[in-house]
C-alpha positions in Angstrom: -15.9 -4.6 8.4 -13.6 -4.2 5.5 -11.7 -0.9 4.7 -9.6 0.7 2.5 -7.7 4.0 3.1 -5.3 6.2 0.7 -4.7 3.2 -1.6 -2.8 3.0 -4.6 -1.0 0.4 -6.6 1.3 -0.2 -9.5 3.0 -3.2 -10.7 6.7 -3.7 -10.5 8.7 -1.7 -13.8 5.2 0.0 -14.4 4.5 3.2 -14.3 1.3 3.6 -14.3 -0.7 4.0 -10.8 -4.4 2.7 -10.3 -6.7 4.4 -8.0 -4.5 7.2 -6.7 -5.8 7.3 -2.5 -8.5 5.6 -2.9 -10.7 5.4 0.2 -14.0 2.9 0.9 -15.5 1.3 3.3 -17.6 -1.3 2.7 -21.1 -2.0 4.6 -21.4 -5.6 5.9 -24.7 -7.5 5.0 -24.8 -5.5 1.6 -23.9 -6.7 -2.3 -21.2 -4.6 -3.3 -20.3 -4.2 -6.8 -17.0 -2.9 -8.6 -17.7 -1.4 -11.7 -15.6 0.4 -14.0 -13.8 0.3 -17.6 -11.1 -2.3 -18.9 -8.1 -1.3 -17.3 -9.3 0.3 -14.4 -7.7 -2.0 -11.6 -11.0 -4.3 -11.0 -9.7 -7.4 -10.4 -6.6 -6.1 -9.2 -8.6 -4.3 -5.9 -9.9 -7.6 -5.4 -6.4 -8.9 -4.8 -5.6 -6.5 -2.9 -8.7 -6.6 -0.9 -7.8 -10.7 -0.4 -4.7 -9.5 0.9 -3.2 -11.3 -1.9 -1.7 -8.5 -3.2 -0.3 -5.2 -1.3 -0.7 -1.6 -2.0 2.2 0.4 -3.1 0.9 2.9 -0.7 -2.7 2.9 2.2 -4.0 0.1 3.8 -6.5 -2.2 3.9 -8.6 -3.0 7.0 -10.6 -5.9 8.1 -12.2 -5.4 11.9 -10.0 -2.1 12.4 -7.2 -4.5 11.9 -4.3 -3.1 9.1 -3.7 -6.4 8.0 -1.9 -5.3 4.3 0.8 -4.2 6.4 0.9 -7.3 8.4 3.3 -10.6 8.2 2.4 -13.1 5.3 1.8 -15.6 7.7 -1.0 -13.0 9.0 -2.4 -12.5 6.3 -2.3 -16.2 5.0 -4.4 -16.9 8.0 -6.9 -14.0 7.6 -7.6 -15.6 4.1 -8.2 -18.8 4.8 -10.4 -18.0 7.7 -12.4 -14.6 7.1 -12.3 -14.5 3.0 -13.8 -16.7 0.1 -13.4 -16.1 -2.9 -15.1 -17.0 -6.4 -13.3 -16.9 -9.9 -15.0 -16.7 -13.2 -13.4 -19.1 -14.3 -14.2 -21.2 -11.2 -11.0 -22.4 -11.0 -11.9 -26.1 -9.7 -9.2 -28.8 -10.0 -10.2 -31.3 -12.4 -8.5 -34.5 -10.7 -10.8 -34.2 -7.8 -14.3 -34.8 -6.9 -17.1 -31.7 -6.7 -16.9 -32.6 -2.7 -13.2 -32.5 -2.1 -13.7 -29.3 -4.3 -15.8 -27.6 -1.9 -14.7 -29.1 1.0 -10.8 -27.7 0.7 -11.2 -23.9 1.7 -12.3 -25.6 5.3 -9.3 -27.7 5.8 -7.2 -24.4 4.9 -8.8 -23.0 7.8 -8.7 -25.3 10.5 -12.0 -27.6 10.1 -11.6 -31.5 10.4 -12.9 -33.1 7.5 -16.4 -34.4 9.2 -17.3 -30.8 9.8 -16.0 -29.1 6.8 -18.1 -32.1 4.4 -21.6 -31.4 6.8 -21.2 -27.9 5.9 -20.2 -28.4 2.5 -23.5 -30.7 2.1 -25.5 -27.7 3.2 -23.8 -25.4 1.1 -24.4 -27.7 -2.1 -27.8 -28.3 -1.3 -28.1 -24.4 -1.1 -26.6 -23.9 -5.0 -28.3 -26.8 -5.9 -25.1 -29.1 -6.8 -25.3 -31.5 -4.0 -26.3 -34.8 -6.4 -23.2 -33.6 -8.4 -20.6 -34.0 -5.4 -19.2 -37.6 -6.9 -18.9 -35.7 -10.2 -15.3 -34.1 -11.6 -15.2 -30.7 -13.1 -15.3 -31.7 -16.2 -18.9 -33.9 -16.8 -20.8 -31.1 -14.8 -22.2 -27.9 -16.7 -20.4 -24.0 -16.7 -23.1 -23.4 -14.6 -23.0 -25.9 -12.0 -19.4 -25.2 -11.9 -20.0 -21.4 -11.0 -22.1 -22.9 -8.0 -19.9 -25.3 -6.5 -17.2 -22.2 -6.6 -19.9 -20.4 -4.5 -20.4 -23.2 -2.4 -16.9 -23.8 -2.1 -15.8 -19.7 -1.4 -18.6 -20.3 1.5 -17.8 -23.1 3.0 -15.1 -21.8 5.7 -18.2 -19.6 6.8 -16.2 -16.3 5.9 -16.7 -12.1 6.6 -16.3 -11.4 3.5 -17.0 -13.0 0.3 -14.1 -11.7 -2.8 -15.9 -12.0 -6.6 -14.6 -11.7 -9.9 -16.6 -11.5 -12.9 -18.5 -14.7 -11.2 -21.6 -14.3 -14.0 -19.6 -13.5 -16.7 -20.3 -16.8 -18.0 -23.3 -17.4 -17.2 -26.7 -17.4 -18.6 -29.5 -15.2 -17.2 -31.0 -18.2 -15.0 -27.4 -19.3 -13.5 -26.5 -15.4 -13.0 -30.1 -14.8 -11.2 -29.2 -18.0 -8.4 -25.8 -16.9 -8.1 -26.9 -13.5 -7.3 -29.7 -14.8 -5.4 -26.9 -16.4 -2.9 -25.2 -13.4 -2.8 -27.9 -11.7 -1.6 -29.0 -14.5 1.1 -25.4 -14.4 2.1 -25.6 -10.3 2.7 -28.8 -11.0 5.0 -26.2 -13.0 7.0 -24.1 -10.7 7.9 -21.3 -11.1 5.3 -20.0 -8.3 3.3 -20.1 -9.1 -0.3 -18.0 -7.5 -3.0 -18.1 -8.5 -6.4 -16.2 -7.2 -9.0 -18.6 -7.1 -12.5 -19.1 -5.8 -16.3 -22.5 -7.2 -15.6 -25.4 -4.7 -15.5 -27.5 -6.7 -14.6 -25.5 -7.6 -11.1 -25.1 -3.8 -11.1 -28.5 -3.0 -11.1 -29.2 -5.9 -8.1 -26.4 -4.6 -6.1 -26.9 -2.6 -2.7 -24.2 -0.6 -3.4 -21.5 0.3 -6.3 -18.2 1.5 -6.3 -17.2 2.7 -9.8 -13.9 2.6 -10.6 -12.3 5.5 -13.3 
């Protein structure tokens, strides 16, 4: 279960404080979606959330555990093993191959390579990538790339799965299977939270948290 309680944030020499106490919990096995106008602190909750970043004030949870006031080694550790994330941008390194790509998340967390490349077969097969895996970034479509960032965000089999914007260049058929996923991923178990202008993720969400 991921929680947040009384959060707020502001940047160093800003001041200017997003979300003010903020409180959620989110449900596990459900799409959540952040929602909100430019400006409002979306992608900057998700950091937070990832433990990348930590509240100026509150806390954030993950199995009852505070772990945004815990040591960075902690909370290095909690990342690579309970989250995945997915950029918009995808964020893939283009010197590698589309396997590597996927496979590195798993390594972070403790895998050996034969385990974390079986499960990272099964994850590409799942978003459909899996005859791109000899591939680089850069000779594979927007599209694909948005799915091997899926694959890759689940390949250390996380709790919870961290989103930004991941349709927002997309077209409708690419935004439907990564959605799709999402979904599939819910029925798991995982808790899914993805921060969107998107209405149409909106509308296919389970739940919304709008942001002001």
């Amino acid at each position: 279960m991921l929680a947040i309680t009384d959060v707020a944030f502001s940047y160093p020499h800003s001041k200017e404080v997003l979300y003010n106490g903020l409180s959620h919990t989110f449900t596990p096995g459900a799409v959540s979606s952040v929602t909100g106008p430019s400006g409002c602190g979306k992608s900057t909750l998700l950091y937070i959330l990832g433990l990348m970043l930590r509240p100026s004030q509150g806390h954030v949870f993950l199995n009852e555990i505070a772990l945004s006031a815990a040591p960075n080694l902690a909370r290095a550790r909690a990342r690579a093993t309970s989250f995945g994330f997915v950029f918009q941008d995808s964020a893939l390194d283009p010197t590698r191959s589309i396997l590597d790509a996927v496979i590195e998340p798993a390594l972070y967390a403790g895998w050996s390579r034969a385990d974390a490349a079986v499960r990272a077969r099964e994850l590409m097969d799942l978003t459909q990538v899996n005859y791109r895996a000899s591939h680089k970034p850069g000779q594979i479509s927007g599209g694909q790339a948005q799915r091997v960032a899926l694959a890759r965000a689940l390949v250390n089999d996380p709790q919870v799965v961290l989103a930004d914007e991941p349709t927002g260049n997309l077209d409708k058929a690419n935004a439907e299977i990564v959605l799709d996923i999402f979904h599939q991923q819910a029925a798991l178990g995982r808790t899914i939270i993805v921060v969107t202008h998107d209405p149409f993720v909106v509308a296919n969400s389970d739940e919304i948290l709008e942001l002001i």
